[in-house]
C-alpha positions as CSV (number, residue, x, y, z in Angstrom):
1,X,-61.8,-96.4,10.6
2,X,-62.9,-96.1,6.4
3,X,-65.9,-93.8,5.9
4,X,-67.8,-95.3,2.5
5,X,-67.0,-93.5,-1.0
6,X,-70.9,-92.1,-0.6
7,X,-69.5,-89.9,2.9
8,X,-66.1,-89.2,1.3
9,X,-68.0,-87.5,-1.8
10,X,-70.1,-85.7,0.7
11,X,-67.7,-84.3,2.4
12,X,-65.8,-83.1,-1.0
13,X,-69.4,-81.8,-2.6
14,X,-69.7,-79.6,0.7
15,X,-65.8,-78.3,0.2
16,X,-66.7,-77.2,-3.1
17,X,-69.3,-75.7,-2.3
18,X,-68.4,-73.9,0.4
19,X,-65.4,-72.3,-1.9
20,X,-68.3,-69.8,-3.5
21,X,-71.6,-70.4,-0.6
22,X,-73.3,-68.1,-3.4
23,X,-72.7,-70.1,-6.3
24,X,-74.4,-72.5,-7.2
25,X,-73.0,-75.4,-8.9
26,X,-74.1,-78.6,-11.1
27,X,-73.8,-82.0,-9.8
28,X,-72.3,-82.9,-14.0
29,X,-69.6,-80.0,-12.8
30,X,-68.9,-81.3,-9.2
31,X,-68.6,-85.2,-11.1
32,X,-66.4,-84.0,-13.8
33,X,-63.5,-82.1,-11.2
34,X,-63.9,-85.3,-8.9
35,X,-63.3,-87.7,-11.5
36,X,-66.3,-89.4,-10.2
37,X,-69.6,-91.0,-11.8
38,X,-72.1,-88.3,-12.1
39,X,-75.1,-91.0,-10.8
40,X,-73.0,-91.6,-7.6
41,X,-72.6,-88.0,-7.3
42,X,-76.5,-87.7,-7.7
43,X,-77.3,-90.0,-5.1
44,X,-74.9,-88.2,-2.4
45,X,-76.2,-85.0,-3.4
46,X,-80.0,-85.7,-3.0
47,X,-78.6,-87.7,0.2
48,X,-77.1,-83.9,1.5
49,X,-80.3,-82.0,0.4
50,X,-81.9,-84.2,2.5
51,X,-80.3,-84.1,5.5
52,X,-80.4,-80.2,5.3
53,X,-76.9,-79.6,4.4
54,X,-77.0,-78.5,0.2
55,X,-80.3,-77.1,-1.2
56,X,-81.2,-77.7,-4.7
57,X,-82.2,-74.9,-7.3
58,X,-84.4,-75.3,-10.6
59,X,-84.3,-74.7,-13.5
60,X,-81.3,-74.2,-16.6
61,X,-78.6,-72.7,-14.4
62,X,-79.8,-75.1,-11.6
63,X,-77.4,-77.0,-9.7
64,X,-76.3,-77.4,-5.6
65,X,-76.0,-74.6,-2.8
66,X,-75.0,-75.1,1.1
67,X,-78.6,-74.7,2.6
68,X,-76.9,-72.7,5.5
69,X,-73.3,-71.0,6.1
70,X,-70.2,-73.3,6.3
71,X,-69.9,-72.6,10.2
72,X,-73.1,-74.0,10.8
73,X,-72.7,-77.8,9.1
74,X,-71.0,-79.8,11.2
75,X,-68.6,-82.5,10.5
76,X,-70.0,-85.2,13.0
77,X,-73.2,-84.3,11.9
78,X,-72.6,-85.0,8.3
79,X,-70.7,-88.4,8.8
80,X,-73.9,-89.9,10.5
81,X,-76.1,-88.8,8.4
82,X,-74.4,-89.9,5.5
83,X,-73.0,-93.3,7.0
84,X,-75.0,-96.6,7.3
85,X,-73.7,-97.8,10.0
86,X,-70.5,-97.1,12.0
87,X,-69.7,-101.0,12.4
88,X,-65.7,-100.8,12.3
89,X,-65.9,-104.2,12.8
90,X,-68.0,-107.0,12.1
91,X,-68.9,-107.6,15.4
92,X,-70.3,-104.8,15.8
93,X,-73.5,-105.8,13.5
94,X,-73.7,-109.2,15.0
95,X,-74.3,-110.8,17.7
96,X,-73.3,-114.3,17.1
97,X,-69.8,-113.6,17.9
98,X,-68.2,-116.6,19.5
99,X,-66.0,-114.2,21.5
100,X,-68.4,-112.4,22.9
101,X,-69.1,-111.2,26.1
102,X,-65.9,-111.9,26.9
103,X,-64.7,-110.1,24.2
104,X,-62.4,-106.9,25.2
105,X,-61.8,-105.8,21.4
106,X,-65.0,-104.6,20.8
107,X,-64.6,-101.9,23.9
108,X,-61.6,-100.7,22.6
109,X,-62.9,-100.4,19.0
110,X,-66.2,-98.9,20.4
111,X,-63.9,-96.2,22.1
112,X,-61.9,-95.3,19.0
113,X,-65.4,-94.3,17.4
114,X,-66.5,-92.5,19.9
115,X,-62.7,-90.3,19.7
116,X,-63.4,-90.2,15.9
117,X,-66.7,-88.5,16.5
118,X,-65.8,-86.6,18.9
119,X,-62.9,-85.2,16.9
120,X,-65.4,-84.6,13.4
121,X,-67.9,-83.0,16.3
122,X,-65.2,-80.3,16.8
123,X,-64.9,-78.9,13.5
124,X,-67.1,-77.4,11.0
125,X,-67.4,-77.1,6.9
126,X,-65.3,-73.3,7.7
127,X,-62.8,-74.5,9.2
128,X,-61.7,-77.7,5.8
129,X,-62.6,-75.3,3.2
């Protein structure tokens, strides 16, 4: 299972920011101690703000905040939000398989998901940062 660069940079942006929940922090800053482009780092932040995990402030000391405590944003939650798809495998997206119905990797695949969800379901921003 790979998350995409944009959900791995979510998922550091949130640990960041939940080191000072009352700070709030640029998206140039965030870019520049993640060695990362600060456009990429836009879009994933606009992306959060969105789904109701960062909140954005005007203005010359503007920047990013966690819209709500780190207890409260959930680790399943952000990964599909921030995911496209979770299509581990190309099958998964298609359906012109030639191994299909009869397929049994695509069951076992499907179940590993599920465990990976259910594993980011149990944990919150608190308890990574």
């Amino acid at each position: 299972m790979r998350l995409t660069l944009h959900t791995d940079y979510a998922f550091r942006v949130l640990m960041a920011l939940a080191r000072a929940p009352d700070r709030v922090q640029s998206v140039d800053d965030l870019a520049r101690e993640f060695g990362v482009s600060k456009n990429h780092l836009m879009k994933v932040a606009q992306n959060l703000t969105a789904g109701g995990f960062t909140a954005t402030v005007r203005g010359r000391n503007g920047g990013l905040r966690l819209a709500r405590p780190p207890a409260e944003i959930n680790l399943k939650a952000v990964a599909v939000h921030m995911e496209p798809d979770f299509h581990i495998a190309g099958c998964f997206g298609a359906e012109n398989c030639s191994f299909l119905p009869a397929c049994g990797l695509k069951g076992v695949l499907g179940q590993a998901k599920l465990a990976f969800l259910r594993t980011l379901a149990k944990h919150d921003l608190g308890s990574i940062a």
